[in-house]
TORBA-847919 format. One record per atom (N, C-alpha, C, O): residue number from 1; residue in one letter; atom name; x, y, z. Coordinates in steps of 0.05 Angstrom, whole numbers, padded with zeros to 5 digits. Layout:
@resi->NUM	resn->a	name->CA	u->X	v->Y	w->Z
...
//
This chain:
@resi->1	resn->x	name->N	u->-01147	v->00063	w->00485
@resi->1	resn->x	name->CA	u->-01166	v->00065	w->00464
@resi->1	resn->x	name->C	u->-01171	v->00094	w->00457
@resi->1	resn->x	name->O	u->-01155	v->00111	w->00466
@resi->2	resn->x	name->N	u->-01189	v->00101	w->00442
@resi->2	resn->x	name->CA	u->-01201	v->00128	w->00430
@resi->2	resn->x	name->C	u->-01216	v->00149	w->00445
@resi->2	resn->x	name->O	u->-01234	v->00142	w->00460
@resi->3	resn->x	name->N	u->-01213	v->00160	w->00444
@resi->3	resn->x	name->CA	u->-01229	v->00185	w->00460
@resi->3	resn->x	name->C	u->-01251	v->00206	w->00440
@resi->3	resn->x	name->O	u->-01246	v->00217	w->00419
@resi->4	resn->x	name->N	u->-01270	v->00206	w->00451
@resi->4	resn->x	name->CA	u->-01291	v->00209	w->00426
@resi->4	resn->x	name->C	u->-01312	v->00227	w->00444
@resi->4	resn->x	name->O	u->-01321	v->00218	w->00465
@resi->5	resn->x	name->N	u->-01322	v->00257	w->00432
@resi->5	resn->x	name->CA	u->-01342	v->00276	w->00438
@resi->5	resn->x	name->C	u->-01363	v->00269	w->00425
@resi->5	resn->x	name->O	u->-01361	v->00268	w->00401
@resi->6	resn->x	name->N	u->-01383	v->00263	w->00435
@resi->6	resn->x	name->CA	u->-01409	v->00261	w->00434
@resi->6	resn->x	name->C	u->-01430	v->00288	w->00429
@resi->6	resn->x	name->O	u->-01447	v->00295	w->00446
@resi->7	resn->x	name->N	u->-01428	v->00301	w->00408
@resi->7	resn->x	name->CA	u->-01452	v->00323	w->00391
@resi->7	resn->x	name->C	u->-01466	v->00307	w->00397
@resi->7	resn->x	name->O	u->-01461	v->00282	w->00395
@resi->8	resn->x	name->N	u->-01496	v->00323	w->00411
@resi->8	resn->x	name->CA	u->-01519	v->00321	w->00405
@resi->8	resn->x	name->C	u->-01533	v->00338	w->00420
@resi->8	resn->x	name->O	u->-01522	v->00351	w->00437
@resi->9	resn->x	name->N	u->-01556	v->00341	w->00416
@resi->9	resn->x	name->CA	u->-01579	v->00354	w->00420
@resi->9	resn->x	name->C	u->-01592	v->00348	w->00444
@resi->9	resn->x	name->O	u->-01604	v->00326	w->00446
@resi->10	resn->x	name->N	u->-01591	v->00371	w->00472
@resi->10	resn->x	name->CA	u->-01609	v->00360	w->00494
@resi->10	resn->x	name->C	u->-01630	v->00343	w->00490
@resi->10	resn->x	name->O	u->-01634	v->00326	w->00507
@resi->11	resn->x	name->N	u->-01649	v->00346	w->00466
@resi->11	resn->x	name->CA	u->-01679	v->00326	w->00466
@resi->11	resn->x	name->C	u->-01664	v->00297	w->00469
@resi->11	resn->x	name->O	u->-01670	v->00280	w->00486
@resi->12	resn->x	name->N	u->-01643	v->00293	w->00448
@resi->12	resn->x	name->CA	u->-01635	v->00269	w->00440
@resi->12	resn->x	name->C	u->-01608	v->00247	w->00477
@resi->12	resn->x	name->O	u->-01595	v->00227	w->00482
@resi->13	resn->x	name->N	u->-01617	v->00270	w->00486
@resi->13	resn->x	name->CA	u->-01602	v->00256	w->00519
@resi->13	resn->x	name->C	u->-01597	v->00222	w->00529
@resi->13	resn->x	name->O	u->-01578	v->00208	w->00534
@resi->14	resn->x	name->N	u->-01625	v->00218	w->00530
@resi->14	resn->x	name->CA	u->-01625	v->00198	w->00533
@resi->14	resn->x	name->C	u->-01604	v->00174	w->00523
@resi->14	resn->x	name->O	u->-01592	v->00157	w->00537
@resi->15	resn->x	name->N	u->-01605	v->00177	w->00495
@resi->15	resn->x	name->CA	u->-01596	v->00159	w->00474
@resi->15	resn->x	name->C	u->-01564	v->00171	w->00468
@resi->15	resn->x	name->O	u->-01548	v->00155	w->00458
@resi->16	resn->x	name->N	u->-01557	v->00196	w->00474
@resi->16	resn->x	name->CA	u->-01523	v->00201	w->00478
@resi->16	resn->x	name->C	u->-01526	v->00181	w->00514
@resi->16	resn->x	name->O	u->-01513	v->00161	w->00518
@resi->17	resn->x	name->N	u->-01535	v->00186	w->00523
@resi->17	resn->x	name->CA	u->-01520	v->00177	w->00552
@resi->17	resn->x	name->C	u->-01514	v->00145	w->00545
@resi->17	resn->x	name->O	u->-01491	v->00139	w->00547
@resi->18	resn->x	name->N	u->-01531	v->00125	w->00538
@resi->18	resn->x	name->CA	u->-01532	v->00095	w->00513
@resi->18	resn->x	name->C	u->-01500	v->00098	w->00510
@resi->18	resn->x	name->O	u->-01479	v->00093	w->00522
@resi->19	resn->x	name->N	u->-01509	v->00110	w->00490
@resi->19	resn->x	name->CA	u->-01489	v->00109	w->00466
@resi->19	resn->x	name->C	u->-01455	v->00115	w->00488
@resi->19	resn->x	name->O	u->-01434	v->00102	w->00488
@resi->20	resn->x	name->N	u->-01460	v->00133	w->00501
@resi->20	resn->x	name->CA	u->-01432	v->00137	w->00523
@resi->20	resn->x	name->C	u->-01421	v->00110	w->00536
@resi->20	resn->x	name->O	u->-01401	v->00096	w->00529
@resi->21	resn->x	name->N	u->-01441	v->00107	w->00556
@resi->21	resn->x	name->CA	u->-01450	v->00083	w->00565
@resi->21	resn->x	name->C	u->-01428	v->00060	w->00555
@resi->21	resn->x	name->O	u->-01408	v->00055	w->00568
@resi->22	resn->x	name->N	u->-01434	v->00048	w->00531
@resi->22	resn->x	name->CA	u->-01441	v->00029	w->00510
@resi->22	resn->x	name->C	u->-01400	v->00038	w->00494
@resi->22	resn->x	name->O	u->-01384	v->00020	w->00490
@resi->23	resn->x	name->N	u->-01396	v->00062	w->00491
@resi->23	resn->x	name->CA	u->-01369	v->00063	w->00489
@resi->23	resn->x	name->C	u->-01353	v->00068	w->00519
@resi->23	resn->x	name->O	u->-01329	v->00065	w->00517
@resi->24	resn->x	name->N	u->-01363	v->00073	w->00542
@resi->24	resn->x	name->CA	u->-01342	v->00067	w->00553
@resi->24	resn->x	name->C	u->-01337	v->00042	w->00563
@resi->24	resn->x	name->O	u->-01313	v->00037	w->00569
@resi->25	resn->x	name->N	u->-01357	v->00023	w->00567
@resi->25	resn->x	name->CA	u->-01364	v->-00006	w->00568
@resi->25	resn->x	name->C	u->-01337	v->-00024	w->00543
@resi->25	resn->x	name->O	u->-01325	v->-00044	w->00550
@resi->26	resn->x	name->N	u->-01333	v->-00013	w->00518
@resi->26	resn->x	name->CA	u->-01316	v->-00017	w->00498
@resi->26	resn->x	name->C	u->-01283	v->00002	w->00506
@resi->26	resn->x	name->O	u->-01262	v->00005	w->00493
@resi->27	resn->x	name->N	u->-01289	v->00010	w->00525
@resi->27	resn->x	name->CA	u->-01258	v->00027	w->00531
@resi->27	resn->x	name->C	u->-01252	v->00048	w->00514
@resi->27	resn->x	name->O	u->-01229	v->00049	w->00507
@resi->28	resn->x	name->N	u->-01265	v->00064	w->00507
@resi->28	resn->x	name->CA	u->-01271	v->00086	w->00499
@resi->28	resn->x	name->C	u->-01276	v->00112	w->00526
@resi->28	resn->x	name->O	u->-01294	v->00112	w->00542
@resi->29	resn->x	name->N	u->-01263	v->00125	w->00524
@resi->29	resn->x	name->CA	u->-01254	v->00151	w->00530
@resi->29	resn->x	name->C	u->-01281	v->00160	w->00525
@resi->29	resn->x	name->O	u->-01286	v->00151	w->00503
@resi->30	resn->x	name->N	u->-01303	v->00176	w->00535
@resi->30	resn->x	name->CA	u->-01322	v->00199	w->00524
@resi->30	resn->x	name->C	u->-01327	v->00219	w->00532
@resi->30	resn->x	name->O	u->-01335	v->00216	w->00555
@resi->31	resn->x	name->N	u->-01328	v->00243	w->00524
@resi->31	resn->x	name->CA	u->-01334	v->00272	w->00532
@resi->31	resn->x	name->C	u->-01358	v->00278	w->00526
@resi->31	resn->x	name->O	u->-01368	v->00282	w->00503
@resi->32	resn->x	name->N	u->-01369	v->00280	w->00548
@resi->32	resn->x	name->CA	u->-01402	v->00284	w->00540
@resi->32	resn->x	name->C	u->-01416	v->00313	w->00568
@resi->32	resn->x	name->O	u->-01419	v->00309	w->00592
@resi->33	resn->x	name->N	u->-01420	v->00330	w->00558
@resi->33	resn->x	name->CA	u->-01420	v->00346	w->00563
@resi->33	resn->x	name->C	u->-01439	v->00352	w->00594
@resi->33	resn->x	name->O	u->-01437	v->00372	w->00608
@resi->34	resn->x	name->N	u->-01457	v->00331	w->00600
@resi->34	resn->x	name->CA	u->-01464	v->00334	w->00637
@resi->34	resn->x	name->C	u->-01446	v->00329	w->00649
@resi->34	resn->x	name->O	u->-01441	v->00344	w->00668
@resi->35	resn->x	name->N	u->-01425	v->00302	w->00644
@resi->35	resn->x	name->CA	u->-01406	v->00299	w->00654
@resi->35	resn->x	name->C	u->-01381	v->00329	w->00663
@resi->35	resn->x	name->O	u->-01375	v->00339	w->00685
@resi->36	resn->x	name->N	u->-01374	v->00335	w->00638
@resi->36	resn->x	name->CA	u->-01357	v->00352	w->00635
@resi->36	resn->x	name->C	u->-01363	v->00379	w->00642
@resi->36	resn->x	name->O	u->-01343	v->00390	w->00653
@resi->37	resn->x	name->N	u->-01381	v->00391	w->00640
@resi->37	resn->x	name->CA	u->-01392	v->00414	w->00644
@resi->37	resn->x	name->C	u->-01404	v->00428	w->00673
@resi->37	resn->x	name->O	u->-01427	v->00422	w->00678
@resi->38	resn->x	name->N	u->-01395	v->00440	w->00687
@resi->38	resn->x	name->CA	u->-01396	v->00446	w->00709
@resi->38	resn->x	name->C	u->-01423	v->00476	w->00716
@resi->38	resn->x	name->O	u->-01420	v->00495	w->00701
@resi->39	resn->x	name->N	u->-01439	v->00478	w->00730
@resi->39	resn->x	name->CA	u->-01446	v->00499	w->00736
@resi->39	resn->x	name->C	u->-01429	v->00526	w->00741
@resi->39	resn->x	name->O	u->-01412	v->00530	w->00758
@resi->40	resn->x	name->N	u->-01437	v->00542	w->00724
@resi->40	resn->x	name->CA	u->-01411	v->00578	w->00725
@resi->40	resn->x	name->C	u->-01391	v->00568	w->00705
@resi->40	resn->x	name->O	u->-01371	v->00582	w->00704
@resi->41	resn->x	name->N	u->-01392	v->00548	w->00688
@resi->41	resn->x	name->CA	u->-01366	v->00539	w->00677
@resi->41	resn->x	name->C	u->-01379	v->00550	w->00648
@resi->41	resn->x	name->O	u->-01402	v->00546	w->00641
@resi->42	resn->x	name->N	u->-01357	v->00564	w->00635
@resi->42	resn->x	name->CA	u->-01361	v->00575	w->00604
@resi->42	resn->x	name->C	u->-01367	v->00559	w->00589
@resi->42	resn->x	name->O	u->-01350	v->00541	w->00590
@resi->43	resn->x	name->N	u->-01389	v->00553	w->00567
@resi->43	resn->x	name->CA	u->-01400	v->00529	w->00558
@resi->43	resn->x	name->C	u->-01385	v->00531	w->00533
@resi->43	resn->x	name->O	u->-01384	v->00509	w->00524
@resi->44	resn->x	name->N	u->-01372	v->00548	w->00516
@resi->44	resn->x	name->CA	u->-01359	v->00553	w->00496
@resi->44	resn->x	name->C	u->-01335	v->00545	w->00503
@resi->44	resn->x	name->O	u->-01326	v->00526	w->00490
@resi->45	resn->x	name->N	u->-01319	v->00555	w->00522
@resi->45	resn->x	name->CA	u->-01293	v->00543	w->00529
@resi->45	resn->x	name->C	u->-01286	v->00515	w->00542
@resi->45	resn->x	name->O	u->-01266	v->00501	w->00539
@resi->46	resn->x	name->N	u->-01312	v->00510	w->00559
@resi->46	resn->x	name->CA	u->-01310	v->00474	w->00564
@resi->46	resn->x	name->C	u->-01310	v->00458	w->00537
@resi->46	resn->x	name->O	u->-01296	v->00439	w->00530
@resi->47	resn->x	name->N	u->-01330	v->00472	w->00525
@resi->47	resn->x	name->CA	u->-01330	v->00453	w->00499
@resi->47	resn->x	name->C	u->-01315	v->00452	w->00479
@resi->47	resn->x	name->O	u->-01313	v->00433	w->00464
@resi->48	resn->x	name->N	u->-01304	v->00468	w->00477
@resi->48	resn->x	name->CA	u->-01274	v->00484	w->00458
@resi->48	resn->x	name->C	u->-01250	v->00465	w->00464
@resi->48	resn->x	name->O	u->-01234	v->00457	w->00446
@resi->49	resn->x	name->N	u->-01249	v->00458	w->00496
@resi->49	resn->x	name->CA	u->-01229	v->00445	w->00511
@resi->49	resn->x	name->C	u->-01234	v->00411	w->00502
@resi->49	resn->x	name->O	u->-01216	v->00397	w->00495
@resi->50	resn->x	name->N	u->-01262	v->00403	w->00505
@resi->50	resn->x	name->CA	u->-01273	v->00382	w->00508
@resi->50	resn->x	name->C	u->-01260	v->00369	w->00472
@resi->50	resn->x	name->O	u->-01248	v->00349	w->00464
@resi->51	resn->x	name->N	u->-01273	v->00398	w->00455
@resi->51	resn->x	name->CA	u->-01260	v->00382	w->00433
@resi->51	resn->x	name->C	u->-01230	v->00384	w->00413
@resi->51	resn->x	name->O	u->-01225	v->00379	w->00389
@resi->52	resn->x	name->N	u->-01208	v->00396	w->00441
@resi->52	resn->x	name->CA	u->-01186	v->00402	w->00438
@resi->52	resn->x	name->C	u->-01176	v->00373	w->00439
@resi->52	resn->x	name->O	u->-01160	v->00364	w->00423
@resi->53	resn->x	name->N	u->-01188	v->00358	w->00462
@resi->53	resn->x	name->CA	u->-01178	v->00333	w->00476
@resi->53	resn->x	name->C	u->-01179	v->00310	w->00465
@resi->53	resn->x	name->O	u->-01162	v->00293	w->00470
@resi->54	resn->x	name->N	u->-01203	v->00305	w->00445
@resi->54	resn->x	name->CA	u->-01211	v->00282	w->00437
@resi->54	resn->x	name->C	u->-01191	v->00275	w->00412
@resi->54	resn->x	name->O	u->-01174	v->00287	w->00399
@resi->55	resn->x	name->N	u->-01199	v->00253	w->00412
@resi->55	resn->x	name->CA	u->-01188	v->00228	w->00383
@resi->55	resn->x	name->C	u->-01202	v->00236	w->00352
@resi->55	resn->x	name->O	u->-01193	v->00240	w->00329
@resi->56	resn->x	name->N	u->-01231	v->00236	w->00367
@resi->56	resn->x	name->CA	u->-01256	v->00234	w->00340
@resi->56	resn->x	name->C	u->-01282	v->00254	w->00363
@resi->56	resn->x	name->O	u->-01284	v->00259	w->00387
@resi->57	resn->x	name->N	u->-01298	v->00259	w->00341
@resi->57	resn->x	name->CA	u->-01320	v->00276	w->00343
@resi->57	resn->x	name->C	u->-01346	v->00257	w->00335
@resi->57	resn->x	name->O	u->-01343	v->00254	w->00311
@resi->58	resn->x	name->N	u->-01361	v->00248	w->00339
@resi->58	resn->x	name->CA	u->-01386	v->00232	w->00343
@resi->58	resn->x	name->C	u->-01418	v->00255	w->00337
@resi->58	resn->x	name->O	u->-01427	v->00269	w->00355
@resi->59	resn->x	name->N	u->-01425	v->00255	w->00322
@resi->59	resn->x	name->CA	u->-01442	v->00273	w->00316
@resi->59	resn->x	name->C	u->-01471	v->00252	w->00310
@resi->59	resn->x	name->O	u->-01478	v->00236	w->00293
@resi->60	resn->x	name->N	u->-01487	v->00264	w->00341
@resi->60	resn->x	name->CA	u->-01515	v->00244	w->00335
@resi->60	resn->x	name->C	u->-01542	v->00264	w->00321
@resi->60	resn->x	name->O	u->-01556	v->00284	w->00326
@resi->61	resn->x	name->N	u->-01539	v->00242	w->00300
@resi->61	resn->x	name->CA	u->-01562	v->00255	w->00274
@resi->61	resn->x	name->C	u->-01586	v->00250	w->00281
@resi->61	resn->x	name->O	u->-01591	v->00226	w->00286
@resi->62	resn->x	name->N	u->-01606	v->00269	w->00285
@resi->62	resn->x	name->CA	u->-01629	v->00270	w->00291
@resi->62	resn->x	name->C	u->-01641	v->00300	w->00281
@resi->62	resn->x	name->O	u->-01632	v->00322	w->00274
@resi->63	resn->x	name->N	u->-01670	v->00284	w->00283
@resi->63	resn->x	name->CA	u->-01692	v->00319	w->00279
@resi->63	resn->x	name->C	u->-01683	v->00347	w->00296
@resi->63	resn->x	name->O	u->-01684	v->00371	w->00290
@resi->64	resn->x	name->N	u->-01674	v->00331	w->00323
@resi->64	resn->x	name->CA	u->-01675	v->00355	w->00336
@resi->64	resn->x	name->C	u->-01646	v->00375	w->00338
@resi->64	resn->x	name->O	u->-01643	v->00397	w->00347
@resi->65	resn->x	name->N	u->-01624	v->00354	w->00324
@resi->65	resn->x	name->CA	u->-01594	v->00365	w->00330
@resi->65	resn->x	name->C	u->-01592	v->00371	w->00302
@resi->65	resn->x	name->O	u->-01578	v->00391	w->00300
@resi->66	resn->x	name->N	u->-01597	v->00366	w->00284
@resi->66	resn->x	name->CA	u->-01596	v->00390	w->00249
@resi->66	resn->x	name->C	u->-01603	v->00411	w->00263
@resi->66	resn->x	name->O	u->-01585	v->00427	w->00256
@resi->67	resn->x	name->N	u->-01618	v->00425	w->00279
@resi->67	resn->x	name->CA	u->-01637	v->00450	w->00278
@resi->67	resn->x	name->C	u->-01622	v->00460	w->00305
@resi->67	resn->x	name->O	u->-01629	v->00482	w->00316
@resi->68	resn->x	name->N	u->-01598	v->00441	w->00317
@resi->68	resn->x	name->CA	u->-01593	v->00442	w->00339
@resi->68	resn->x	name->C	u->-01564	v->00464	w->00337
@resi->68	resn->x	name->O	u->-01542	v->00454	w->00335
@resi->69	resn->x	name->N	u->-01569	v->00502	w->00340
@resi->69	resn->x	name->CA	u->-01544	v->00517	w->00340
@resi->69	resn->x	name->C	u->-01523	v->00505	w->00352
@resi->69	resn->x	name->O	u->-01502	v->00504	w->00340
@resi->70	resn->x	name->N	u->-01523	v->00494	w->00377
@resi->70	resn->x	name->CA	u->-01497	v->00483	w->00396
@resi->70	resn->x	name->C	u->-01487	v->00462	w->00372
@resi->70	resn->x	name->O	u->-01464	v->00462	w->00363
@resi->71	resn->x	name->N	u->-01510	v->00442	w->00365
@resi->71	resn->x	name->CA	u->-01492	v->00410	w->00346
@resi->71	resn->x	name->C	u->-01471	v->00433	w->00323
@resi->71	resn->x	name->O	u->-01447	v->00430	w->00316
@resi->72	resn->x	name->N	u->-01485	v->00450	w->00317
@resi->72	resn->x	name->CA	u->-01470	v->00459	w->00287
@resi->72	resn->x	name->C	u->-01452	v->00473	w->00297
@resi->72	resn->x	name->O	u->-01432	v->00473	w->00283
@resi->73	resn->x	name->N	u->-01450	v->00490	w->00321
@resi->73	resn->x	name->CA	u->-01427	v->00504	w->00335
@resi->73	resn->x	name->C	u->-01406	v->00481	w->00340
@resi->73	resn->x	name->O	u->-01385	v->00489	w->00331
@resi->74	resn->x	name->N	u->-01403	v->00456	w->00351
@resi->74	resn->x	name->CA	u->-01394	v->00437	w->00358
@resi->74	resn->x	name->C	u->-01380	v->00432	w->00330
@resi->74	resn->x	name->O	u->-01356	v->00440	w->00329
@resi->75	resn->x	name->N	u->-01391	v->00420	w->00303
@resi->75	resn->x	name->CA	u->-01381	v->00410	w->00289
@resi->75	resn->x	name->C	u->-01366	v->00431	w->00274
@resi->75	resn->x	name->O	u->-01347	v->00425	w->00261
@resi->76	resn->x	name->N	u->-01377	v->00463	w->00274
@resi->76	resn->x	name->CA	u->-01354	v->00471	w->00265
@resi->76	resn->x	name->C	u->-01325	v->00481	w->00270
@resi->76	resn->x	name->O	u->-01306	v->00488	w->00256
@resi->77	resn->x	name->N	u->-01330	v->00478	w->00297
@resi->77	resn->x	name->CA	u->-01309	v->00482	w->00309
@resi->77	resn->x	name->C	u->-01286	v->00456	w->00307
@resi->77	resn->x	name->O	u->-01262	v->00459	w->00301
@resi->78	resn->x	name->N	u->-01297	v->00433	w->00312
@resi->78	resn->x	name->CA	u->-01288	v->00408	w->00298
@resi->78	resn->x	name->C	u->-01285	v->00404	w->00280
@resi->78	resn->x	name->O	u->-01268	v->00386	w->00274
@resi->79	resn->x	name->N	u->-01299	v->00418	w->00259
@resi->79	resn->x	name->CA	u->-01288	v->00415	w->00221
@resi->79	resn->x	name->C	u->-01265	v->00433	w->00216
@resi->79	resn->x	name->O	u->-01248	v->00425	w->00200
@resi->80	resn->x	name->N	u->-01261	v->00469	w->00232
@resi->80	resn->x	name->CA	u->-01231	v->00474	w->00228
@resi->80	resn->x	name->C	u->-01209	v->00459	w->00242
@resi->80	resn->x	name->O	u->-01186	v->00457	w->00232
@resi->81	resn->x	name->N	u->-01215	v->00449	w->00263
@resi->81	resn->x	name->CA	u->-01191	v->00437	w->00276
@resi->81	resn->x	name->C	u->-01185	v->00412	w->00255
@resi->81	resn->x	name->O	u->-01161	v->00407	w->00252
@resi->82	resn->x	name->N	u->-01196	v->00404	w->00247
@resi->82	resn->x	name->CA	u->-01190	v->00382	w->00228
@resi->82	resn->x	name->C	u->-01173	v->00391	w->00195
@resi->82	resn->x	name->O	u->-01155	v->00380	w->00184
@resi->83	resn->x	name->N	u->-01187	v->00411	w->00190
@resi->83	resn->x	name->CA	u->-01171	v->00429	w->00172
@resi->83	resn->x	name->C	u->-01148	v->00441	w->00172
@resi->83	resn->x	name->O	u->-01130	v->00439	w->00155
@resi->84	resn->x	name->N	u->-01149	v->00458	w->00194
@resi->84	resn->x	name->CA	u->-01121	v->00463	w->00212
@resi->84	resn->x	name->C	u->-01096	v->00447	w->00213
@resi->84	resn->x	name->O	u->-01073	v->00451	w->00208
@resi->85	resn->x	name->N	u->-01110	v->00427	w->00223
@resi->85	resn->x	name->CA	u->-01086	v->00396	w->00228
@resi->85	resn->x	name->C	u->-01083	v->00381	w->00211
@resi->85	resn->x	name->O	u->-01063	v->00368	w->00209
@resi->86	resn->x	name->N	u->-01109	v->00380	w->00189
@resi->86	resn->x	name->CA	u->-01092	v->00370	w->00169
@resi->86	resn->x	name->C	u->-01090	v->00334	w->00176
@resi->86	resn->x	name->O	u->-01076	v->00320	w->00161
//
């Protein structure tokens, strides 16, 4: 199946871990960043890596991830790779 990064916003935690949950339960692959992210580990280059790896990018819309620098760092980095590749 698909492999899919999960954007979102620490407030919004709870409801990414669901939502993880709930696709890997469907056989879905997910990169979600407690998992993936290690203490001393570069949070720009895990996540750089994280969304080198994936299928699709999952972006959870909420109050707190619009306002959220990491969500918009995430998707832009995911909107050139998509441009890039084409």
């Amino acid at each position: 199946m698909s492999s899919v990064f999960l954007s979102h916003s620490h407030a919004d935690k709870p409801f990414a871990r669901k939502l993880a949950a709930d696709l890997r339960l469907a056989g879905h692959a997910v990169w979600i960043d407690e998992a993936e992210i290690n203490i001393g580990d570069s949070l720009v280059l895990k996540i750089r890596e994280g969304l080198d790896q994936v299928d699709f990018v999952a972006a959870i819309i909420s109050s707190h991830s619009v306002n959220s620098e990491w969500v918009t760092r995430e998707l832009d980095i995911a909107s050139n790779r998509e441009m890039k590749e084409k």
